[in-house]
C-alpha positions as CSV (number, residue, x, y, z in Angstrom):
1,X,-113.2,64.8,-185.0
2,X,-113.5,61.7,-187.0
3,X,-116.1,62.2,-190.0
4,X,-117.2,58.5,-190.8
5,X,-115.7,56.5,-187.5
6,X,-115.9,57.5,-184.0
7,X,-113.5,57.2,-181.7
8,X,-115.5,53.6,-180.7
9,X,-116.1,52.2,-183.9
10,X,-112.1,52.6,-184.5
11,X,-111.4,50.8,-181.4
12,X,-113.8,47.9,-182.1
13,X,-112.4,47.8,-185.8
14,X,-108.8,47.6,-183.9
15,X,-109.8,44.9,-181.3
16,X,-111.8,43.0,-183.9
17,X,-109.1,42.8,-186.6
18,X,-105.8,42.6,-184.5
19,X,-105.9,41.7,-180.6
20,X,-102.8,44.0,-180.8
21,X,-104.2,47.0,-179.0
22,X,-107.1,46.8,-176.4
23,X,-109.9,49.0,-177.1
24,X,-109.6,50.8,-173.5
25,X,-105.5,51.2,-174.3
26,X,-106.4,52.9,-177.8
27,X,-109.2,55.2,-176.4
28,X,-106.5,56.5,-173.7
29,X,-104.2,56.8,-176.9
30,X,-106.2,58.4,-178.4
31,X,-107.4,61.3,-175.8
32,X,-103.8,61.6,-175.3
33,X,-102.4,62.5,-178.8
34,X,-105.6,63.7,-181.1
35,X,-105.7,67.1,-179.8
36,X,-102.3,68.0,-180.5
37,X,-102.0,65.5,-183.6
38,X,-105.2,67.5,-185.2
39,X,-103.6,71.0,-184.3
40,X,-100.1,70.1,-185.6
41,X,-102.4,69.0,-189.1
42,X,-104.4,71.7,-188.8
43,X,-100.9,74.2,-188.8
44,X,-99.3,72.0,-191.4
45,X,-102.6,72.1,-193.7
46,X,-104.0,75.2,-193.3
47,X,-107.6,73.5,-193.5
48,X,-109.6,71.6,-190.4
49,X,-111.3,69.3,-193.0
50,X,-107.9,68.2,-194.4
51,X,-106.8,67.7,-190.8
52,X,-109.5,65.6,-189.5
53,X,-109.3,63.6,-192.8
54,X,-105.5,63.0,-192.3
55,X,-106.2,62.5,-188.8
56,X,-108.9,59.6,-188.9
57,X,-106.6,57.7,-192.0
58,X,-103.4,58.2,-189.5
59,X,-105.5,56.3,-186.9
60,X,-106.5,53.6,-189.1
61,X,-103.4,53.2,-190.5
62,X,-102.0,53.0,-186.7
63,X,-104.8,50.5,-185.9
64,X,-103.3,48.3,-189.0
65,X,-99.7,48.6,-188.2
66,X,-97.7,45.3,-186.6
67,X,-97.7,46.0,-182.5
68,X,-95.2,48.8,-181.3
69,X,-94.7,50.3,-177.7
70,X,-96.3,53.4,-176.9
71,X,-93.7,56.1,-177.6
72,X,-92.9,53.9,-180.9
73,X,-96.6,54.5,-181.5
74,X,-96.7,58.3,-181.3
75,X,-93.9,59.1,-183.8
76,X,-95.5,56.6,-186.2
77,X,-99.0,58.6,-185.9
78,X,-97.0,61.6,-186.7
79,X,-94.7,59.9,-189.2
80,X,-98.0,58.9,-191.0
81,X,-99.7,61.9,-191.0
82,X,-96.9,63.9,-191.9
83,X,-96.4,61.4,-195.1
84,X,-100.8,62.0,-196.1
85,X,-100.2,65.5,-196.2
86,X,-97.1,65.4,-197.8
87,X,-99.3,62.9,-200.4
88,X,-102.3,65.3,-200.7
89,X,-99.9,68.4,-201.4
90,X,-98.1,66.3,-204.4
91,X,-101.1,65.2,-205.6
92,X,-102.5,68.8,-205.4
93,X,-99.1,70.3,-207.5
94,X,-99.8,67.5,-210.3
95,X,-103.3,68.3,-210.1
96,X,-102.3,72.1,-210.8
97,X,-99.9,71.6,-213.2
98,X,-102.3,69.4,-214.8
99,X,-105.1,72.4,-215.3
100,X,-102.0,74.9,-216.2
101,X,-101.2,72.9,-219.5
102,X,-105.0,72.5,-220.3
103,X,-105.2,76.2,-219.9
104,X,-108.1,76.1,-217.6
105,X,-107.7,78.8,-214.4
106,X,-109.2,79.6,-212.0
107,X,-108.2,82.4,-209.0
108,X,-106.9,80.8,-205.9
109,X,-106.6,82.9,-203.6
110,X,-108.7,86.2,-202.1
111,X,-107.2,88.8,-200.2
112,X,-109.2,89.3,-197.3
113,X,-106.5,92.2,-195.7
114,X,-106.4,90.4,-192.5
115,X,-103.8,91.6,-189.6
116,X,-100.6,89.6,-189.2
117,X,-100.5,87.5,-186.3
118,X,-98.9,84.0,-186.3
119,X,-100.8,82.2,-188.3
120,X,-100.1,84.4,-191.2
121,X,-96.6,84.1,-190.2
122,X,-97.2,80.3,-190.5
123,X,-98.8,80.4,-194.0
124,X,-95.7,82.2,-195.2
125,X,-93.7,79.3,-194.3
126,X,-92.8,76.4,-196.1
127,X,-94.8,73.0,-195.3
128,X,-91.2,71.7,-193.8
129,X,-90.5,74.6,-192.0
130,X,-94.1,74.5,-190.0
131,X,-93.7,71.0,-189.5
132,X,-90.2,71.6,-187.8
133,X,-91.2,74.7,-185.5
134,X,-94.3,72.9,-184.6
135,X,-92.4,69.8,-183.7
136,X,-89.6,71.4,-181.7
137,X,-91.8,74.2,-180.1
138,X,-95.6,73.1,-179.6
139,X,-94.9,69.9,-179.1
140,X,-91.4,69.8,-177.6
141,X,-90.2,66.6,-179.8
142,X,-86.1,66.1,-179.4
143,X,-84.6,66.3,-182.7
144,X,-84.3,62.3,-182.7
145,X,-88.1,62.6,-182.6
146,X,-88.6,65.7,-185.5
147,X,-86.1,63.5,-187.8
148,X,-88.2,60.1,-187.7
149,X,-91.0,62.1,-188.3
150,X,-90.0,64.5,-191.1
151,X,-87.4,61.7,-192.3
152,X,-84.4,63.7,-191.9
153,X,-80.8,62.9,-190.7
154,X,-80.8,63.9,-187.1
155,X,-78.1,66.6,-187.1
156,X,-80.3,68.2,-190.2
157,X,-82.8,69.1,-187.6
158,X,-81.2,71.5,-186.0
159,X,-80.1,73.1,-188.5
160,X,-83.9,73.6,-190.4
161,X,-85.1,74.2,-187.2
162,X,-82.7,77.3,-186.6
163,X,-83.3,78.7,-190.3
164,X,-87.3,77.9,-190.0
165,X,-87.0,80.6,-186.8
166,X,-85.1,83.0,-188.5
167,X,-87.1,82.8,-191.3
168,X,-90.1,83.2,-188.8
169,X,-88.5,85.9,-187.1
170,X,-87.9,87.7,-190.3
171,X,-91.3,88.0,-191.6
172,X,-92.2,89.0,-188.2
173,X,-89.4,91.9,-188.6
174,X,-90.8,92.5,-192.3
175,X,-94.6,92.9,-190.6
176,X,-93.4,95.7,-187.8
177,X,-92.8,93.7,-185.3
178,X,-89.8,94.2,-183.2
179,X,-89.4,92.1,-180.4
180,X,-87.6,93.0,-177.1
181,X,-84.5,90.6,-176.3
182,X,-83.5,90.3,-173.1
């Protein structure tokens, strides 16, 4: 996943630079969150080139950070990531506005009439409101989890986390689909 490190090289960097995580403790880190890590960026994104980028400067920036325990370690990769992408999409609205005033366009966006599954349904969602479903429901973070993450009060979680299903539920309604409730 990692365009110009592997998973070894990062390891080494970490062991050679910092004797704060053993190269054998981030390898098992790193098989245990990456998958998931790179699926939640790829969600939030919309682009697996973006998500392995974000992914391999999350690591680094994890290898860099002053020692933590484990589960402190995990919401800080997701914290960081979270924060890249937020970055990038900031950058890329400054970037846009930037070509608007000098009056150069170009389209965007094609329309390749695709059928609606979820992942359209995700597109249509804010970047906050993917990050909180995907959060509470793929990876089954508590809300104390989703709010260091996101950086949001605690009791503000669930409440974007109810409108980000309705919202979801919604578009789903708006696409034909009617689900059964029982």
């Amino acid at each position: 996943m990692f365009a110009a490190l592997g998973v070894r090289q990062l390891a080494i960097t970490a062991t050679s630079t910092r004797e704060r995580i053993t190269q054998a403790e981030f390898e098992a880190f790193y098989l245990r969150t990456s998958r998931t890590l790179h699926g939640y960026l790829c969600r939030l994104s919309r682009d697996p080139a973006t998500a392995d980028e974000v992914l391999q400067e999350a690591y680094i920036r994890m290898i860099n950070a002053p020692a933590m325990e484990e589960q402190h370690r995990k919401a800080y990769l997701y914290t960081v990531a979270t924060n890249i992408l937020r970055d990038g999409w900031r950058k890329e609205k400054r970037d846009r506005e930037w070509s608007e005033l000098s009056a150069v366009t170009e389209p965007m966006h094609q329309n390749f009439n695709l059928p609606l599954d979820m992942a359209t349904v995700f597109d249509r969602l804010s970047p906050q409101e993917r990050a909180v479903l995907w959060l509470a429901h793929v990876e089954e973070l508590s809300h104390r989890e989703i709010s260091a993450i996101l950086n949001v009060k605690e009791k503000s979680v669930r409440v974007l986390v109810f409108r980000a299903r309705e919202k979801a539920k919604t578009l789903l309604e708006e696409a034909g689909f009617r689900g059964t409730h029982e």
